[in-house]
N, C-alpha and C positions, 0 to 999 in steps of 0.2 A: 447276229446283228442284222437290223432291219435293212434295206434299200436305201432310205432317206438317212439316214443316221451311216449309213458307212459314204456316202454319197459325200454328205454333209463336211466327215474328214477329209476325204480324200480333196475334195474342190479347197476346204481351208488349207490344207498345208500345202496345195498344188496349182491353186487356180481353174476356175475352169477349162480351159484351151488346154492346160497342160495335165490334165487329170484323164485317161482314160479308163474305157467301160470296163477293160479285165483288172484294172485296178481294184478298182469299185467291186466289181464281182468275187473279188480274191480275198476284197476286206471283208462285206458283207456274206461270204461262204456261199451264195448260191450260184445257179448255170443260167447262162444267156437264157434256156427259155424262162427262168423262171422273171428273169427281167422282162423279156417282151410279154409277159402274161399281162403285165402291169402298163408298161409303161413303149410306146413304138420306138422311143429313140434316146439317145444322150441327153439332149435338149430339152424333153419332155419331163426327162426323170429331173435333171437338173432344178426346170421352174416348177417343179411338186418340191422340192428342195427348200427354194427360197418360200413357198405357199406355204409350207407347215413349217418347216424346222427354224427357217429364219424368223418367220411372222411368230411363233408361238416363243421363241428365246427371245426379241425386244417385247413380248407381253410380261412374259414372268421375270425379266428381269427388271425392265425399265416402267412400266406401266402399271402392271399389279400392284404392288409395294408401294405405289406414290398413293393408288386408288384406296389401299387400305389406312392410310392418314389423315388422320383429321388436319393438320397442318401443313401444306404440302413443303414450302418450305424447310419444316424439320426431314422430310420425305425426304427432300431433296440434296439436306448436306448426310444425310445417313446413306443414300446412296455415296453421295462423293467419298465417305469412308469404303463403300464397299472397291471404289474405284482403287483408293489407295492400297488396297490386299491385293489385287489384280493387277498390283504394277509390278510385273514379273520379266524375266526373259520371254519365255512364251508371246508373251503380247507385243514383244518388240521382232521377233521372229516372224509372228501367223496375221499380226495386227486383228483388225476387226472383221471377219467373215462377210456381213453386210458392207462394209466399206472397200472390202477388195473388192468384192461382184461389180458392187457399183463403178469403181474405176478400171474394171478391166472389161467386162460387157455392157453397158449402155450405151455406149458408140457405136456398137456391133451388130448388138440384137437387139430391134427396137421391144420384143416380147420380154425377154429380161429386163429393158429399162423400164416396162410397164411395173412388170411385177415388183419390182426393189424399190421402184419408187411408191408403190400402193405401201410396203413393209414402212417406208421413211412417212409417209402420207398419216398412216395411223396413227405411228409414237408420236409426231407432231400435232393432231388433233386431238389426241387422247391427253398428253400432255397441255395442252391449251385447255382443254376441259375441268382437267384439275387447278390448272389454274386460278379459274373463271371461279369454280366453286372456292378456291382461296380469299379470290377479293370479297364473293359474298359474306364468308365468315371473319373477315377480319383481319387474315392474315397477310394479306398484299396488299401492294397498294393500290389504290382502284385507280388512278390516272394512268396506269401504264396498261401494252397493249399485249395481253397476253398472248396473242397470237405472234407477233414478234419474238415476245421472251422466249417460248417455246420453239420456233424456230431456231434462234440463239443458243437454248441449252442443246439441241439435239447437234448442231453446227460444230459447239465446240467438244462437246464428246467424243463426234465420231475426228473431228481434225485435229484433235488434241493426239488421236490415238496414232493417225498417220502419220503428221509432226515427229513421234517419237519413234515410230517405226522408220521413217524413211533417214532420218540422223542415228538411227542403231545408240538413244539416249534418252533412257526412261526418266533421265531429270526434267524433259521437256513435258512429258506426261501428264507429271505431278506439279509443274507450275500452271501448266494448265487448271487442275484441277481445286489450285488454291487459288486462281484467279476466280474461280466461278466459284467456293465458297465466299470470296470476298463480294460477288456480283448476287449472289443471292441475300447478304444481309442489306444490299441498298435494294432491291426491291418489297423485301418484309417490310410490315407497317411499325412504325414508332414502337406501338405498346407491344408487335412481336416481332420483336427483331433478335434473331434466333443468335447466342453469343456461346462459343468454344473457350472454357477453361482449356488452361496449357495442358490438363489430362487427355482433352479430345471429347469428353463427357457436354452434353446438349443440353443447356437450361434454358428456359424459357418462363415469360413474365407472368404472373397470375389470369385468371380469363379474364378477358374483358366481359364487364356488366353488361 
């Protein structure tokens, strides 16, 4: 196992402050030099941590898969099903990797609040991106301000997730997450406004001319 990837668990299931380097080294199988070859110190290793492993998991999870939609809206309630298989113990135990970091270093270390916030900075622009090209096609509504929305989805994801970690009650999770499929059919446009048979199955209205 790599450096970043054992790093990665150890700070999730421990926290930063509370994760140390023979941890890490014990997951990841190698010896201290092979750590200082890379990286000077805890901290170092740490923000290469959030650099790759966090920034490239809110891409392929959250970002990619909206980019590959033509509708982003339908993107977005098919993510919200992926939320619902993710609604596990696990997630009420480890909560969100990125939302720990952010609430337990950014008061601490203004270099970690730089980096976690560049990680939130992206999904939130890259999001608003998609959206932007939504109103262009058709599928949002163009008076609303996607720069908003997309702060608001990334807001209630990550608080949705703490919500139900900090009450140890994945039912908060998942109302969360029905509230924001209810929030994404009021900002879809009239002729696509994206509707859930009781099966959970995604229809949507012929293209518009």
């Amino acid at each position: 196992m790599c450096l970043l990837q054992a790093a990665y668990e150890e700070i999730h299931c421990n926290g930063f402050r509370g994760t140390s380097l023979e941890a890490i080294l014990r997951r990841a199988g190698v010896t201290k030099g092979a750590l200082y070859h890379h990286f000077p110190n805890k901290n170092a290793l740490g923000c290469a941590m959030v650099d790759e492993m966090l920034t490239s998991g809110i891409r392929e999870r959250f970002i990619e898969p909206l980019e590959q939609c033509e509708n982003p809206i339908t993107g977005l309630h098919a993510l919200c099903d992926t939320f619902d298989e993710a609604a596990t113990l696990e997630l009420l135990e480890q909560g969100c990797p990125l939302n720990n970091l952010a609430q337990e270093m950014s008061s601490v270390d203004e270099t970690f609040r730089q980096r976690i916030e560049f990680v939130f900075r992206t999904w939130r622009e890259s999001l608003e991106k998609i959206l932007a090209r939504g109103q262009e096609k058709g599928y949002v509504r163009r008076e609303l301000n996607v720069t908003q929305i997309a702060t608001f989805i990334v807001a209630t994801v990550e608080g949705s997730i703490g919500l139900a970690k900090n009450a140890q009650d994945i039912r908060l999770f998942r109302q969360c997450i029905e509230g924001m499929r209810q929030y994404l059919d009021i900002i879809a446009t009239p002729e696509w406004q994206t509707k859930y048979a009781s099966s959970g199955a995604v229809t949507e209205t012929p293209s518009i001319s």
